[in-house]
N, CA, C and O atoms as a GROMACS GRO file, in nm:
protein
  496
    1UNK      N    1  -2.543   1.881  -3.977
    1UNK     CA    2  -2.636   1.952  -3.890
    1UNK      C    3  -2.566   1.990  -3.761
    1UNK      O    4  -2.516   1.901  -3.692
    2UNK      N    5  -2.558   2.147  -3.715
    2UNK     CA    6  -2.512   2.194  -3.612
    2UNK      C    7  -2.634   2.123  -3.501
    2UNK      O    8  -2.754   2.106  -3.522
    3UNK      N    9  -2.526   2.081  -3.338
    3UNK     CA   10  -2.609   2.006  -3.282
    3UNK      C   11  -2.650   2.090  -3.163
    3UNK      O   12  -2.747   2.069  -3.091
    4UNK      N   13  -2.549   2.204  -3.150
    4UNK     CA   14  -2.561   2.307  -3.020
    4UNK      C   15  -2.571   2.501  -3.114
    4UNK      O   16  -2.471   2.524  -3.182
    5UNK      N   17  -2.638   2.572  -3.114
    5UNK     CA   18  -2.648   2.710  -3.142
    5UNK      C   19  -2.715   2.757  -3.088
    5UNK      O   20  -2.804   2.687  -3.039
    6UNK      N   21  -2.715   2.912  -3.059
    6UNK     CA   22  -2.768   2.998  -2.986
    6UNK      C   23  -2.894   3.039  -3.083
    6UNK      O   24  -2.859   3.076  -3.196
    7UNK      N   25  -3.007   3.039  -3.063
    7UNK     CA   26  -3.144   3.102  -3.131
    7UNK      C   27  -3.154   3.259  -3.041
    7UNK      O   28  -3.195   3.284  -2.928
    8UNK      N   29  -3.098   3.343  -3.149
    8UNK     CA   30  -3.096   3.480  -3.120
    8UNK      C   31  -3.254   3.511  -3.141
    8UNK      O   32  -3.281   3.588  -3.049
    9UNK      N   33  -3.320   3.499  -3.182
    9UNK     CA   34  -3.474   3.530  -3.181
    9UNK      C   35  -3.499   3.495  -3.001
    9UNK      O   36  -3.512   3.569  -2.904
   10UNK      N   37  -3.498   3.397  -3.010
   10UNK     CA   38  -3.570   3.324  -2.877
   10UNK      C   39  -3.483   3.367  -2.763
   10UNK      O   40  -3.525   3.363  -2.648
   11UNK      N   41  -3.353   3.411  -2.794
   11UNK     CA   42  -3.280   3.393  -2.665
   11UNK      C   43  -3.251   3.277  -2.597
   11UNK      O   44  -3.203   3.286  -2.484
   12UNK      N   45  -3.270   3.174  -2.646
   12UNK     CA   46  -3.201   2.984  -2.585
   12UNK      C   47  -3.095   2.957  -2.638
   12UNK      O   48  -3.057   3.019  -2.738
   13UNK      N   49  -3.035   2.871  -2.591
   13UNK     CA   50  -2.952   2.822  -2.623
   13UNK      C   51  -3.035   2.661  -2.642
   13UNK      O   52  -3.093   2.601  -2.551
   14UNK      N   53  -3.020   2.611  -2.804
   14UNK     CA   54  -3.100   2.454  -2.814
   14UNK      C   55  -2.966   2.376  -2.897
   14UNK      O   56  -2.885   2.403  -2.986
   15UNK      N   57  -3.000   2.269  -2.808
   15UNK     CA   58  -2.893   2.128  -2.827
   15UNK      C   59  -2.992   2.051  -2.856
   15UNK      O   60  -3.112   2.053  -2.827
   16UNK      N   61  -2.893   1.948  -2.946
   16UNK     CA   62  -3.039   1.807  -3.011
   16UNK      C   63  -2.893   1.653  -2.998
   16UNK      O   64  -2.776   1.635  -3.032
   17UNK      N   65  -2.984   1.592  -2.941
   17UNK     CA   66  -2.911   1.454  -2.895
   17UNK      C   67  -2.976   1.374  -2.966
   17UNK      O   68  -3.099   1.378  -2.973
   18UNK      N   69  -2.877   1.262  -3.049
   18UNK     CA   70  -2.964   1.152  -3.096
   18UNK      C   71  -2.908   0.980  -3.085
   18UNK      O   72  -2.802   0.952  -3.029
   19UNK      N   73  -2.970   0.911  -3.128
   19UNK     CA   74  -2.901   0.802  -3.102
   19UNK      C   75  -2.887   0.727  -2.963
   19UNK      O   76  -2.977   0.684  -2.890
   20UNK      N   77  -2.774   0.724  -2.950
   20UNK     CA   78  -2.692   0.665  -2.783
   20UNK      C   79  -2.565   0.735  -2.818
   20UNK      O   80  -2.468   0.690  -2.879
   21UNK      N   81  -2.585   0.859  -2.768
   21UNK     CA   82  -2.457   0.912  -2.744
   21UNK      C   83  -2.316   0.854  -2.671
   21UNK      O   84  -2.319   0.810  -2.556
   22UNK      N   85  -2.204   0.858  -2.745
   22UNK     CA   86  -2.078   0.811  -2.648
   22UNK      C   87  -2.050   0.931  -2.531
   22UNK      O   88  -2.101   1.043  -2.539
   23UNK      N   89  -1.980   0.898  -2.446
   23UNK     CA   90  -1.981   0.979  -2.369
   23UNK      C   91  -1.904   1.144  -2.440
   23UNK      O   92  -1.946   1.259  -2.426
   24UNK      N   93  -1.780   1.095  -2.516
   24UNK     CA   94  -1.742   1.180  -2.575
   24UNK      C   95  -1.781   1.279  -2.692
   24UNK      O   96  -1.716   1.378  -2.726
   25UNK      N   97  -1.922   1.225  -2.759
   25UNK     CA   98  -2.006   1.252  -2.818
   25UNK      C   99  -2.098   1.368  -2.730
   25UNK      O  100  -2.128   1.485  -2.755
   26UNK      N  101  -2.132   1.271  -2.607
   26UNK     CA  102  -2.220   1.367  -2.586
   26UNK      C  103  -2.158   1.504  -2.456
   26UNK      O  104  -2.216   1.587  -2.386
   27UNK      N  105  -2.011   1.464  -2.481
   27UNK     CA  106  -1.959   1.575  -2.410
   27UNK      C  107  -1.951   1.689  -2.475
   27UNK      O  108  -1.968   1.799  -2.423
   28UNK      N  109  -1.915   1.661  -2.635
   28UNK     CA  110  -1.856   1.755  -2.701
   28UNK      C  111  -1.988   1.842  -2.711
   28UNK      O  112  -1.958   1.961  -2.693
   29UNK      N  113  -2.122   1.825  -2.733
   29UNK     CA  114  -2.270   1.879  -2.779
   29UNK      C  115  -2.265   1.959  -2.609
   29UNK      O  116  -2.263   2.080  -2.588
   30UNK      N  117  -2.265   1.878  -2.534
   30UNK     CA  118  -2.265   1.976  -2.396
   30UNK      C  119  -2.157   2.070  -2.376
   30UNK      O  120  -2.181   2.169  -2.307
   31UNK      N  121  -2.070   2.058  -2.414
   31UNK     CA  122  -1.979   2.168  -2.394
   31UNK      C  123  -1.999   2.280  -2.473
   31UNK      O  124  -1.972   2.394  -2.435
   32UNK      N  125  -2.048   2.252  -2.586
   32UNK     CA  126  -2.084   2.350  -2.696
   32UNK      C  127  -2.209   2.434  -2.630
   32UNK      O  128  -2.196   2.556  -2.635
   33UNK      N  129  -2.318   2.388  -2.574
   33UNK     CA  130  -2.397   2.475  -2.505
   33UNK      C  131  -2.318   2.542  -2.350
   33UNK      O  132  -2.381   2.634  -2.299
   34UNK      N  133  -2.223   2.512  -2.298
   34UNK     CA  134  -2.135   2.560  -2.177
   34UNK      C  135  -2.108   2.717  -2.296
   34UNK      O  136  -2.170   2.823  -2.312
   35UNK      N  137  -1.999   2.663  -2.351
   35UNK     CA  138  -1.942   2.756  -2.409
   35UNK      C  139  -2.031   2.863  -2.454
   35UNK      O  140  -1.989   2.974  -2.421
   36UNK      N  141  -2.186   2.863  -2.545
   36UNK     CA  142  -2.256   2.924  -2.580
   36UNK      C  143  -2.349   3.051  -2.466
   36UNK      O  144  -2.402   3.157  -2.500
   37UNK      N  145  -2.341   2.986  -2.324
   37UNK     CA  146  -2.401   3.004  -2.226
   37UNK      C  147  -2.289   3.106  -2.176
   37UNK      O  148  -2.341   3.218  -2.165
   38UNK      N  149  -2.170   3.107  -2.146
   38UNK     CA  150  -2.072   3.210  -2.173
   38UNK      C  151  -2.066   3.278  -2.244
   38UNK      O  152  -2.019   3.384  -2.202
   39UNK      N  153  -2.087   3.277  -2.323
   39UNK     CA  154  -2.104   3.401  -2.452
   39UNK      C  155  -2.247   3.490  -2.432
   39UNK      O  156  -2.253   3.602  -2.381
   40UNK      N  157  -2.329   3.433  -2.471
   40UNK     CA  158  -2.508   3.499  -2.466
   40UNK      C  159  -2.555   3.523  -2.283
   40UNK      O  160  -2.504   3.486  -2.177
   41UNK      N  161  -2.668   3.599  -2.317
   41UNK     CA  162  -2.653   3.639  -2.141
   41UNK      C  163  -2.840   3.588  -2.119
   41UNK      O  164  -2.948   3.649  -2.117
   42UNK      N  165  -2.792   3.437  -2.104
   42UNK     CA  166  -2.953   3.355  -2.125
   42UNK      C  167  -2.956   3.274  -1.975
   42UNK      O  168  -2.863   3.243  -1.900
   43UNK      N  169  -3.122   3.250  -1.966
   43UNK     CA  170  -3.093   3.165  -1.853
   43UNK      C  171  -3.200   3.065  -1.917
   43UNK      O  172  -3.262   2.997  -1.835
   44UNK      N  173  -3.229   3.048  -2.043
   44UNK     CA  174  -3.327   2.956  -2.087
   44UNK      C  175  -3.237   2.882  -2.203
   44UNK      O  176  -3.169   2.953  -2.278
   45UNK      N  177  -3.239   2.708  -2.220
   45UNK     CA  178  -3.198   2.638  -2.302
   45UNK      C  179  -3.317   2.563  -2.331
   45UNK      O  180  -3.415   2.569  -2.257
   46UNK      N  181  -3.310   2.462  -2.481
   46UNK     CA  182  -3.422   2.394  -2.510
   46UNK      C  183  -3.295   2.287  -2.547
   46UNK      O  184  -3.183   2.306  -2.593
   47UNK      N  185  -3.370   2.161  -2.502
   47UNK     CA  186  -3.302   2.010  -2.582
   47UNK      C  187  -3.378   1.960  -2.674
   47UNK      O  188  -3.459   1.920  -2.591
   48UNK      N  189  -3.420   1.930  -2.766
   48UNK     CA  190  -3.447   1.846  -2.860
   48UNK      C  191  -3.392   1.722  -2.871
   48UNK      O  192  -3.310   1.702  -2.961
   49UNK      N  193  -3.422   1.635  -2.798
   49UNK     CA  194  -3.417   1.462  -2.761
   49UNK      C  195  -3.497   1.359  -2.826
   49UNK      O  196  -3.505   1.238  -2.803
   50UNK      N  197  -3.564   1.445  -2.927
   50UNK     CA  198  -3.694   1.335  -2.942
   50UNK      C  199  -3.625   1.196  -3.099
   50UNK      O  200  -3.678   1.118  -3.178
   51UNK      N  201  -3.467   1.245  -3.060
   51UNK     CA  202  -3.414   1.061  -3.170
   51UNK      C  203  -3.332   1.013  -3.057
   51UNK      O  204  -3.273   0.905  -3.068
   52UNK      N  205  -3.323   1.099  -2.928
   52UNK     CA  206  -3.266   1.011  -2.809
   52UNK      C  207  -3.345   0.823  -2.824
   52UNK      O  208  -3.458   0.779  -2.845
   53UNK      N  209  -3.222   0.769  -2.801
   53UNK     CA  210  -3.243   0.641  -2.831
   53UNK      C  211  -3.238   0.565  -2.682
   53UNK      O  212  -3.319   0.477  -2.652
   54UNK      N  213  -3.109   0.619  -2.575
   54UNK     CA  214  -3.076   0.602  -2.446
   54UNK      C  215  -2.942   0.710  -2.450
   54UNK      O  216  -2.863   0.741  -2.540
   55UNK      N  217  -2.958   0.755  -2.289
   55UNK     CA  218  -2.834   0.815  -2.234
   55UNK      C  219  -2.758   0.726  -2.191
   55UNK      O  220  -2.836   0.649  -2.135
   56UNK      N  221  -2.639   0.678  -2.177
   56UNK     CA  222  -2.610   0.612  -2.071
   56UNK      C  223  -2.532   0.635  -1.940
   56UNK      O  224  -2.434   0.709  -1.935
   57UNK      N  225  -2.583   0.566  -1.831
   57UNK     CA  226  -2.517   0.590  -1.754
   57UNK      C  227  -2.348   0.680  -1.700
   57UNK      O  228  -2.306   0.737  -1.599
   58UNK      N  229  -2.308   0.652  -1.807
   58UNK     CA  230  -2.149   0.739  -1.777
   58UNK      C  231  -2.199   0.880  -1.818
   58UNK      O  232  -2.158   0.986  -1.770
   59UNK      N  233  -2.290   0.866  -1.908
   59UNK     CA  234  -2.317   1.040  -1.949
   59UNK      C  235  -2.410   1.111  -1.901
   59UNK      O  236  -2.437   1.228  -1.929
   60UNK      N  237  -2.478   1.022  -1.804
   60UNK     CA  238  -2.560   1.122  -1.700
   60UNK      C  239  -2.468   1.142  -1.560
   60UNK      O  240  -2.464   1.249  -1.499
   61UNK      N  241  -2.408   1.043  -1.528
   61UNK     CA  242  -2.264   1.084  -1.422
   61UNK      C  243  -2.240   1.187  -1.399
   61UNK      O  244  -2.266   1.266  -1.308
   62UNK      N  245  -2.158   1.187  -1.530
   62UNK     CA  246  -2.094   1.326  -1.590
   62UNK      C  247  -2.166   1.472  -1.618
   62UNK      O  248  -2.118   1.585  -1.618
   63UNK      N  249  -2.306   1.422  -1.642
   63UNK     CA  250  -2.411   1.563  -1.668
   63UNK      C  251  -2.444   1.612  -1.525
   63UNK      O  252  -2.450   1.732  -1.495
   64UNK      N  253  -2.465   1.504  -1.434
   64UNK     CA  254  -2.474   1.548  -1.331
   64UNK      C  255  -2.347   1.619  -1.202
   64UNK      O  256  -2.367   1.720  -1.136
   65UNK      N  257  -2.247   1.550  -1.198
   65UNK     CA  258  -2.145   1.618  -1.136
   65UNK      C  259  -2.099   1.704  -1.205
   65UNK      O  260  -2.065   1.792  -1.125
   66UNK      N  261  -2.071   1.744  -1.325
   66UNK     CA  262  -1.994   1.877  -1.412
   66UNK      C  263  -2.085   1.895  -1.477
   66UNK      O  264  -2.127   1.995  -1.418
   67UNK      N  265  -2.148   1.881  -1.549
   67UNK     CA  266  -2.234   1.975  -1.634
   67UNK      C  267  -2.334   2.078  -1.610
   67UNK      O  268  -2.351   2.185  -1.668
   68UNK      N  269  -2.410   2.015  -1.492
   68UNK     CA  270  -2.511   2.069  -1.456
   68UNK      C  271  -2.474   2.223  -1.393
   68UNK      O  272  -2.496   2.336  -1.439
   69UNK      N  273  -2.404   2.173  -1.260
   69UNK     CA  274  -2.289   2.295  -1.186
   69UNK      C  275  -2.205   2.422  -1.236
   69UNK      O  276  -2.157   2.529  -1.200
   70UNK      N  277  -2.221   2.343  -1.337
   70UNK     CA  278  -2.129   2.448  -1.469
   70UNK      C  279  -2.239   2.515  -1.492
   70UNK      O  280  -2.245   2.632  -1.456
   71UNK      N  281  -2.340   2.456  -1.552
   71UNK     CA  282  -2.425   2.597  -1.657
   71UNK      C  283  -2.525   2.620  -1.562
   71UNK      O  284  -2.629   2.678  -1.596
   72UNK      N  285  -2.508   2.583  -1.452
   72UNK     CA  286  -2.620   2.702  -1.334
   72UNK      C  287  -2.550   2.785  -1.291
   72UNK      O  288  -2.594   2.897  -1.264
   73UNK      N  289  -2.396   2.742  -1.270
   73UNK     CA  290  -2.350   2.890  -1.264
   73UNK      C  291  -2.298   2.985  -1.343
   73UNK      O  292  -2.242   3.087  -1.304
   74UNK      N  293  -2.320   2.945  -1.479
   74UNK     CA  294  -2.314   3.043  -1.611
   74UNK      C  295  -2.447   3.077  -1.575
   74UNK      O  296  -2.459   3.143  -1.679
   75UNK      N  297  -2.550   3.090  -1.525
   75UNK     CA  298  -2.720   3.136  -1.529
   75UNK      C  299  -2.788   3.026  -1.572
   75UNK      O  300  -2.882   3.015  -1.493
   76UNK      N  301  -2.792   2.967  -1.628
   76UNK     CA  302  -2.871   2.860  -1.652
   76UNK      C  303  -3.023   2.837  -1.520
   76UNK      O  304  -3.011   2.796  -1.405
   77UNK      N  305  -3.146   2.876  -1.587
   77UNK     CA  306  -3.226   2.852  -1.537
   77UNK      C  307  -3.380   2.761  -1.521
   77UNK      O  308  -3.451   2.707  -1.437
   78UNK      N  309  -3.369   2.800  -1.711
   78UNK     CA  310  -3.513   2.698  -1.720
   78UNK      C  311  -3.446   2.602  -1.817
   78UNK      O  312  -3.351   2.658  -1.872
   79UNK      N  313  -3.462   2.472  -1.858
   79UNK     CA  314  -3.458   2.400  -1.933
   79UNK      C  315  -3.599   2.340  -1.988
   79UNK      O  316  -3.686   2.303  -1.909
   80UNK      N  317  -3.612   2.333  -2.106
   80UNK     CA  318  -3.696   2.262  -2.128
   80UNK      C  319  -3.684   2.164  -2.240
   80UNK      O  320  -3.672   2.206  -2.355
   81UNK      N  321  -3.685   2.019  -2.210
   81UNK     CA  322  -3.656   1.920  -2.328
   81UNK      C  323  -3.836   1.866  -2.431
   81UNK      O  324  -3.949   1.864  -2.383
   82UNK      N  325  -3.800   1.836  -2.551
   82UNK     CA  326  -3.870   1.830  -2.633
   82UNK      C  327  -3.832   1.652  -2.618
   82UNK      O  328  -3.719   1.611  -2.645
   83UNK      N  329  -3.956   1.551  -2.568
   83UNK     CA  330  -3.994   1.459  -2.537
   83UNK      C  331  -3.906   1.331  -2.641
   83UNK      O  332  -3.919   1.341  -2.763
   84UNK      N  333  -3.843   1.248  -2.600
   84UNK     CA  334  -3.804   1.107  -2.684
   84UNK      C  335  -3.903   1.035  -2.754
   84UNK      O  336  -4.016   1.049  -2.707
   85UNK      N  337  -3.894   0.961  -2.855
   85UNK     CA  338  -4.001   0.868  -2.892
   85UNK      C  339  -4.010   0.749  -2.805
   85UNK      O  340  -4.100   0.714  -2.729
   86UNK      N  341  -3.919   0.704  -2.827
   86UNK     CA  342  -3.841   0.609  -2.721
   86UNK      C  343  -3.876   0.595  -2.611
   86UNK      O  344  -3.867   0.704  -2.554
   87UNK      N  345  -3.919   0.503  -2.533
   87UNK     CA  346  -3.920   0.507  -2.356
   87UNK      C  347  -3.804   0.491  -2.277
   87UNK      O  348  -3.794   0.500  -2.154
   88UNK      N  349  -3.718   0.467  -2.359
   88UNK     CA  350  -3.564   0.431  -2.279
   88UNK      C  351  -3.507   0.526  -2.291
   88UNK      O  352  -3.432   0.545  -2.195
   89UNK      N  353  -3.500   0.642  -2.406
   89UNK     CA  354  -3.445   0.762  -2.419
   89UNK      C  355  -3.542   0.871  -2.315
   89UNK      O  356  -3.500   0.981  -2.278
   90UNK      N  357  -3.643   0.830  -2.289
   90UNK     CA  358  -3.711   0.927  -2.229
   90UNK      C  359  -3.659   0.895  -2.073
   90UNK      O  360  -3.635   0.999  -2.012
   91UNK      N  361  -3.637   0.771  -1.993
   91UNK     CA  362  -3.639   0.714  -1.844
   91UNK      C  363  -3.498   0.775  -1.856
   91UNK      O  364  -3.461   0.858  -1.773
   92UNK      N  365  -3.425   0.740  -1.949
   92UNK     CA  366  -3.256   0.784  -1.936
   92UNK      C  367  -3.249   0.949  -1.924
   92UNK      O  368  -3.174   1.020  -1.856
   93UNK      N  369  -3.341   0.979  -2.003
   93UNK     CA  370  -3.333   1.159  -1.982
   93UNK      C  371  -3.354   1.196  -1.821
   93UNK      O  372  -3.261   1.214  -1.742
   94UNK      N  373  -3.450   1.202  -1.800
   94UNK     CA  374  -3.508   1.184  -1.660
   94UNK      C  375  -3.422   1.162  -1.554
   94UNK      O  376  -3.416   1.234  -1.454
   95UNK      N  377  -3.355   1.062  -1.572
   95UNK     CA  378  -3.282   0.988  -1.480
   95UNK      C  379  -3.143   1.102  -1.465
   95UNK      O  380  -3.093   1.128  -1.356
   96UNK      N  381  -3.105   1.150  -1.575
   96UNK     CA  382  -2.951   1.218  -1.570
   96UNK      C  383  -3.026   1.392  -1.514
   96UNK      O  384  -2.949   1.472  -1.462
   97UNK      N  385  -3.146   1.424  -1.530
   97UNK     CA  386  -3.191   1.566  -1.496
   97UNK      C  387  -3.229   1.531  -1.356
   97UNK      O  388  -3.226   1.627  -1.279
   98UNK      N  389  -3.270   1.398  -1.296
   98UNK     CA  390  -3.313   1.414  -1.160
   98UNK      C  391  -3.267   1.460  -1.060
   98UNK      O  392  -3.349   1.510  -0.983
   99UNK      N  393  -3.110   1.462  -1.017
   99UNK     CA  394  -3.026   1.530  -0.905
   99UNK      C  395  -3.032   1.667  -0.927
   99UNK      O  396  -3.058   1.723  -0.820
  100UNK      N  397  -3.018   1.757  -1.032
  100UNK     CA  398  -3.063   1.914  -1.113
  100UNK      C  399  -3.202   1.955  -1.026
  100UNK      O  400  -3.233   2.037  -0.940
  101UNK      N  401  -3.275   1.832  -1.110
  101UNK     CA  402  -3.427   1.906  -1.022
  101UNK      C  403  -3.428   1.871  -0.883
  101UNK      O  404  -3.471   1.968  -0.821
  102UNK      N  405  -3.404   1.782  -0.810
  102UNK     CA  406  -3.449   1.778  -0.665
  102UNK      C  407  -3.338   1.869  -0.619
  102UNK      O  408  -3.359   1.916  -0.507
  103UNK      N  409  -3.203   1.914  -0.688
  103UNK     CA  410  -3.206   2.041  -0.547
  103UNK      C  411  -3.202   2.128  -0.587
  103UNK      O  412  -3.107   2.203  -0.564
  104UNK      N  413  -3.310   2.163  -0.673
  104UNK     CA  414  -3.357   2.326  -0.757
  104UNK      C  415  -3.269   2.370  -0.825
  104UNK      O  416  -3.277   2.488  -0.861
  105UNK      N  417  -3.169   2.298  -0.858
  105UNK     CA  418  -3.074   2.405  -0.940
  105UNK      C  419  -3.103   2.424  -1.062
  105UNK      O  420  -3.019   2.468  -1.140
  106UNK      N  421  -3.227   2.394  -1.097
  106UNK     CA  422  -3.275   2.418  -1.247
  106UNK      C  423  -3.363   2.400  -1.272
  106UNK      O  424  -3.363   2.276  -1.273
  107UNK      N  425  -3.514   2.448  -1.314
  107UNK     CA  426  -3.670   2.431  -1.358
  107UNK      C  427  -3.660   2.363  -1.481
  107UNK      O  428  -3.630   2.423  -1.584
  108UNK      N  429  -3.684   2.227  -1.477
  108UNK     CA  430  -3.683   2.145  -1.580
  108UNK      C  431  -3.816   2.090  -1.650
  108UNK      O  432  -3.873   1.997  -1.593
  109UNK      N  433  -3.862   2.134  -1.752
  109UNK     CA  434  -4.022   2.072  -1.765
  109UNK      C  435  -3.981   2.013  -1.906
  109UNK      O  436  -3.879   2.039  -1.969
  110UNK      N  437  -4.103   1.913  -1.945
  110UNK     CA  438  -4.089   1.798  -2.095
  110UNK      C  439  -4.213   1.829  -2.147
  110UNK      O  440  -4.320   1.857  -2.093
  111UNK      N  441  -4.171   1.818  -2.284
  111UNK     CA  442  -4.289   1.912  -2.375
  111UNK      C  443  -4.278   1.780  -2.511
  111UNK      O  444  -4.181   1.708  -2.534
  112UNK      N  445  -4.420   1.783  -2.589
  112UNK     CA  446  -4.402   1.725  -2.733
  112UNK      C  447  -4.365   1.763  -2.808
  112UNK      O  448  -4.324   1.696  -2.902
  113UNK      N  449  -4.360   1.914  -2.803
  113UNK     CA  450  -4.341   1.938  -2.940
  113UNK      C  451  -4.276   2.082  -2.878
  113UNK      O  452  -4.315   2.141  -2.777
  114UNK      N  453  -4.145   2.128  -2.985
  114UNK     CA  454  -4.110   2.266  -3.016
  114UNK      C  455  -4.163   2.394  -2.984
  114UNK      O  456  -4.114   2.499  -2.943
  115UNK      N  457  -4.300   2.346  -3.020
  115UNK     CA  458  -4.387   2.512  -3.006
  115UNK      C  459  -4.420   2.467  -2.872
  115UNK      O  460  -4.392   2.557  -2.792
  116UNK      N  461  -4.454   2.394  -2.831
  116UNK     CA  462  -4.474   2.394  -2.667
  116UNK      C  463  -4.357   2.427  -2.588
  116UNK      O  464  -4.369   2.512  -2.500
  117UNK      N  465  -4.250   2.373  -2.606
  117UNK     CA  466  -4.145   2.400  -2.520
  117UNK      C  467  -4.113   2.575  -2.538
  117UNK      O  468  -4.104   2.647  -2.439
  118UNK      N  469  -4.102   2.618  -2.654
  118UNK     CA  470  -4.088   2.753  -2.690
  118UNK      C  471  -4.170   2.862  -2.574
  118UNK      O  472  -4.139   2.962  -2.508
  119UNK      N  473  -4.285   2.781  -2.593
  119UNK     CA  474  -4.410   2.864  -2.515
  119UNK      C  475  -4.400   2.910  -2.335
  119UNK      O  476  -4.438   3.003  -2.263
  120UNK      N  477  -4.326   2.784  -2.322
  120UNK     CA  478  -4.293   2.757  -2.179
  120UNK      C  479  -4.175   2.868  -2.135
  120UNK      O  480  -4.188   2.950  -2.044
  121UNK      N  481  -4.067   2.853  -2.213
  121UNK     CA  482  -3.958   2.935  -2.230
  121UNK      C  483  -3.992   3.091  -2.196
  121UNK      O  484  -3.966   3.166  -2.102
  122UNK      N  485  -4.060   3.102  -2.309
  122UNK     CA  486  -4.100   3.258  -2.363
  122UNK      C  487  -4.156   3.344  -2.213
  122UNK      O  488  -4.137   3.466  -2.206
  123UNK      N  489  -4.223   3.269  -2.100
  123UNK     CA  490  -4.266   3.329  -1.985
  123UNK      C  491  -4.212   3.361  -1.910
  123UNK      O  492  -4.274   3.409  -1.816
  124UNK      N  493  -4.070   3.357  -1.902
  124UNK     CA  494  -3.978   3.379  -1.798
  124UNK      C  495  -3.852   3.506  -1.844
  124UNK      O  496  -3.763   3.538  -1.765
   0.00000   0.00000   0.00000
């Protein structure tokens, strides 16, 4: 299963995280949406998190000093993640998007389901 592709219908770019990503794991899935975000001329991505198990700490670090910086200034504008089952995958999500959202560099909202997040997307 491809974990990062561009949805030419929708215009997003959607990544799906599962488990407890290693850091190098979950570099390689983020870089794959960098790279994709260079290519397509989008400012909307979707995550699909919902087998997120936990982020950990080194890989929200890292999401936050390089990742984030990176794909806001490829355009990167709305994100919207599709909710963890998990409460630890969900506090860990949160936790690595919080520096993103408090200094606006990205409209981040959490949805249950697919067609909701889609919906959210589609308005901008």
């Amino acid at each position: 299963m491809k974990h990062t592709f561009y949805n030419q219908e929708l215009n997003i770019i959607e990544t799906r995280f599962s488990g407890s990503p290693t850091l190098s794991e979950f570099q390689t899935i983020a870089n794959e949406a960098v790279e994709l975000l260079g290519i397509h001329n989008t400012s909307k991505m979707l995550n699909n998190i919902t087998e997120l198990e936990v982020n950990s700490l080194e890989n929200q670090e890292w999401a936050q000093t390089y990742w984030f910086p990176k794909v806001v200034e490829l355009g990167l504008r709305y994100f919207a993640f599709i909710k963890p089952k998990n409460v630890f995958g969900e506090v860990s999500a949160q936790q690595t998007n919080e520096v993103a959202e408090k200094e606006g560099m990205v409209k981040i909202e959490y949805f249950d389901s697919h067609e909701e997040a889609v919906e959210w997307l589609q308005k901008f």
